[in-house]
C-alpha positions as CSV (number, residue, x, y, z in Angstrom):
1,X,46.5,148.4,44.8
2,X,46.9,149.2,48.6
3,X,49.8,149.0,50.1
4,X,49.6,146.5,52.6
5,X,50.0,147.8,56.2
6,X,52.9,145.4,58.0
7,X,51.9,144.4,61.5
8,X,54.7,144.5,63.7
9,X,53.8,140.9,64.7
10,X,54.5,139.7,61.3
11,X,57.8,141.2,61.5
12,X,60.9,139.0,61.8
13,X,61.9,137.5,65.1
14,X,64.8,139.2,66.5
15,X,67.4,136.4,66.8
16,X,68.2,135.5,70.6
17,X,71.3,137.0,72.0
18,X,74.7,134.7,72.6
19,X,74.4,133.5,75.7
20,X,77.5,134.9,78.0
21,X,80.2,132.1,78.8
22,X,80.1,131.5,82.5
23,X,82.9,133.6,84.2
24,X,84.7,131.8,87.1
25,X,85.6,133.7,89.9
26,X,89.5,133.6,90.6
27,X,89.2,132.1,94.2
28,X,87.7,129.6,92.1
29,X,90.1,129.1,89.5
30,X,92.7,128.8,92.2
31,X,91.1,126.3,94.3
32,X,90.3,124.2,91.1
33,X,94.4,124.1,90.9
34,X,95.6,124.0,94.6
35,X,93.6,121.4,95.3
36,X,95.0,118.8,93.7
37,X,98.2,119.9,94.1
38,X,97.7,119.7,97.8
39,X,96.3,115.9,97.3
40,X,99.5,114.7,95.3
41,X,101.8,116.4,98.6
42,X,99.3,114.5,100.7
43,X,99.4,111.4,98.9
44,X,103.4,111.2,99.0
45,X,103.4,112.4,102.7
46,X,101.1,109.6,103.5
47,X,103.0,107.3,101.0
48,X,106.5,108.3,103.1
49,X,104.7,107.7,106.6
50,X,103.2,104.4,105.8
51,X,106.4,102.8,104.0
52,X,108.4,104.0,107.2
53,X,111.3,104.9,105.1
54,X,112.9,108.3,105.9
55,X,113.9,110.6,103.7
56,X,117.2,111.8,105.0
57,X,120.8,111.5,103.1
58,X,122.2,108.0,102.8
59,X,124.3,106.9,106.0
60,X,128.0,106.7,105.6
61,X,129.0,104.0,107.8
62,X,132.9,102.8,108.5
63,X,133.6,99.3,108.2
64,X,134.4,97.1,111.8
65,X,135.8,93.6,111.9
66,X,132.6,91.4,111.2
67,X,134.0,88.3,110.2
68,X,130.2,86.3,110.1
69,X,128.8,89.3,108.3
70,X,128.4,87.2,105.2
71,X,127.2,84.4,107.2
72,X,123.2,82.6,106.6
73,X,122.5,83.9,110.1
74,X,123.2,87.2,109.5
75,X,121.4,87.3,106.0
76,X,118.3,85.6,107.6
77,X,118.4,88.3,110.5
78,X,118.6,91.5,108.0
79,X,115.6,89.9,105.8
80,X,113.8,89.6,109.3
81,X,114.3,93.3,110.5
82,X,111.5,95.7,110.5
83,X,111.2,99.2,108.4
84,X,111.2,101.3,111.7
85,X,112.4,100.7,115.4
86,X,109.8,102.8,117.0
87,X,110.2,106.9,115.6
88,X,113.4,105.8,113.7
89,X,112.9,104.9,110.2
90,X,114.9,102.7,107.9
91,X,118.0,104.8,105.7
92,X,119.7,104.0,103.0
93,X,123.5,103.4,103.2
94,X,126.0,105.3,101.6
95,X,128.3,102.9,99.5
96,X,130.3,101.1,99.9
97,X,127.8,100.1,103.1
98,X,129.4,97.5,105.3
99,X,127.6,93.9,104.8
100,X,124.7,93.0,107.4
101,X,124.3,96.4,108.2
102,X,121.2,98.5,108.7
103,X,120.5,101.9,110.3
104,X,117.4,103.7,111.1
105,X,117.0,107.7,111.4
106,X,114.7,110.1,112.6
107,X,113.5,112.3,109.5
108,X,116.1,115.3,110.5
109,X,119.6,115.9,109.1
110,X,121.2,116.4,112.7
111,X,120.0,113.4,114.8
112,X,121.9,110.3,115.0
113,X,121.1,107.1,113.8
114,X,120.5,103.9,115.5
115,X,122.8,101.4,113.6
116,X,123.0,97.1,113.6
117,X,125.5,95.2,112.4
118,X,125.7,91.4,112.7
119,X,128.5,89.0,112.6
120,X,131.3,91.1,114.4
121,X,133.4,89.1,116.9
122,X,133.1,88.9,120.6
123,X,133.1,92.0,122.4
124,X,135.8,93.5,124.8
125,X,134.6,92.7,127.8
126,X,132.1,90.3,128.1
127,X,133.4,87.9,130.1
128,X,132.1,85.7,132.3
129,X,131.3,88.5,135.0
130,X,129.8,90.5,132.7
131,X,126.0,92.1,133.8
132,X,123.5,90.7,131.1
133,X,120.2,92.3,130.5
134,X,117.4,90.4,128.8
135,X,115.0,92.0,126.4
136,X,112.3,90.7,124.4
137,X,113.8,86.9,125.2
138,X,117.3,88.3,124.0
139,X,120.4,88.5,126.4
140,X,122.2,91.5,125.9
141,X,125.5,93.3,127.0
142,X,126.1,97.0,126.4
143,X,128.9,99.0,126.3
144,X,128.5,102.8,127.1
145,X,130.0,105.2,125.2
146,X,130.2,107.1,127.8
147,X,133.8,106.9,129.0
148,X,134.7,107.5,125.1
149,X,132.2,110.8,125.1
150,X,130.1,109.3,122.3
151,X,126.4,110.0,123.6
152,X,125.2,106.4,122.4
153,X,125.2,102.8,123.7
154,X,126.3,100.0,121.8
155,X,124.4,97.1,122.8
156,X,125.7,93.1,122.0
157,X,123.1,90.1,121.8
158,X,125.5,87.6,123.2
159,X,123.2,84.4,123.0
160,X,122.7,83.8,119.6
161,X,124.9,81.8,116.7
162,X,126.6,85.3,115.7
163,X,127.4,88.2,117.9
164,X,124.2,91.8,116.8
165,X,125.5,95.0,117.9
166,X,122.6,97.4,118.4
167,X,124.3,101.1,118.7
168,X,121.4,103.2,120.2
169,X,122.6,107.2,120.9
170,X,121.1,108.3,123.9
171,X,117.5,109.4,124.7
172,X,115.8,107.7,121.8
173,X,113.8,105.4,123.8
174,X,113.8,101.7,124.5
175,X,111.8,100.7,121.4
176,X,114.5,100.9,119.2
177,X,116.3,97.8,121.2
178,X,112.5,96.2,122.1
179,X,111.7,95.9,118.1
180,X,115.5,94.9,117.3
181,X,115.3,91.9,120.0
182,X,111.9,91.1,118.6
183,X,113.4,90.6,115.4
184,X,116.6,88.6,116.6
185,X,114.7,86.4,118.7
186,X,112.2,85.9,115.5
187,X,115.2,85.0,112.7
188,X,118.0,83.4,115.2
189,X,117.8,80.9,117.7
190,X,119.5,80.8,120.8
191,X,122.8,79.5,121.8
192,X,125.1,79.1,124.7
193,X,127.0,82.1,126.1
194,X,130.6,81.9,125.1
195,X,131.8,85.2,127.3
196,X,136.0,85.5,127.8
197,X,137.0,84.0,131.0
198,X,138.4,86.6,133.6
199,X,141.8,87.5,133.4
């Protein structure tokens, strides 16, 4: 019997080798994690911006002698006013906040707010000689703070069924008292002067 001569073609196929998993680079790898990272930071940035709400500490506000504060007026005006008076965006109040009270804040931790409060009684001095300014359809009488060295204003919408004081500190602008009368002249309508008479 002759031994049979094996051709290397009927020999076994060698089996294929394992193919290597694909290797990411690390740039890769780190991209594929930063970037959505980066999206979420985006997202809530964008998410802050739009809602207009800043994210500074709660305002601690003292209380003043408002004796409408509680009034339907003053409740329809604080439903009426808007999330931001120009760069100032709307803060929370630290409790316990005074009623029909709002502030606004730029988004720093030094600045100082621009603060309403409705309902408070007649101011000292307006009076029937006092200098009115009208804004937005609103009149309005401001006190300085000037001769107190307080570096704000405190405007007083005197024609409307309660007295508004809009305390604006100096430099931010006149938006902040434009988008305030808007929203006063929107929620209250307007009544007679009742100024002191001069002494």
């Amino acid at each position: 019997m002759t031994p049979r001569t094996m051709n290397t073609d009927d020999r076994a196929p060698e089996p294929n080798p394992e193919p290597e998993p694909n290797k990411r680079h690390p740039a890769v790898i780190a991209t594929a994690i930063a970037l959505p990272v980066a999206l979420m930071v985006g997202f809530i940035v964008a998410a802050v911006s739009i809602s207009g709400t800043s994210t500074r500490a709660p305002e601690a506000l003292g209380p003043v002698d408002a004796p409408a504060a509680d009034s339907a007026d003053c409740s329809a005006l604080v439903d009426a006013l808007p999330i931001s008076l120009g760069d100032y965006a709307s803060v929370d109040l630290a409790d316990p906040a005074p009623l029909a009270t709002r502030a606004w804040a730029l988004d720093d931790d030094t600045s100082e707010p621009v603060v309403l409060r409705c309902g408070l009684s007649r101011p000292d001095g307006f009076d029937v000689a006092a200098p009115l300014q009208v804004i937005n359809g609103v009149q309005w009488f401001e006190v300085s703070g000037a001769d107190s060295g307080i570096e704000a204003s405190t405007w007083f919408a005197v024609d409307r069924p309660v007295y508004v004081a809009l305390t604006v500190p100096n430099g931010s602008g006149p938006t902040p008292l434009q988008d305030a009368s808007t929203a006063i002249s929107d929620s209250l309508a307007q009544s007679p002067l009742d100024p002191a008479p001069l002494r």
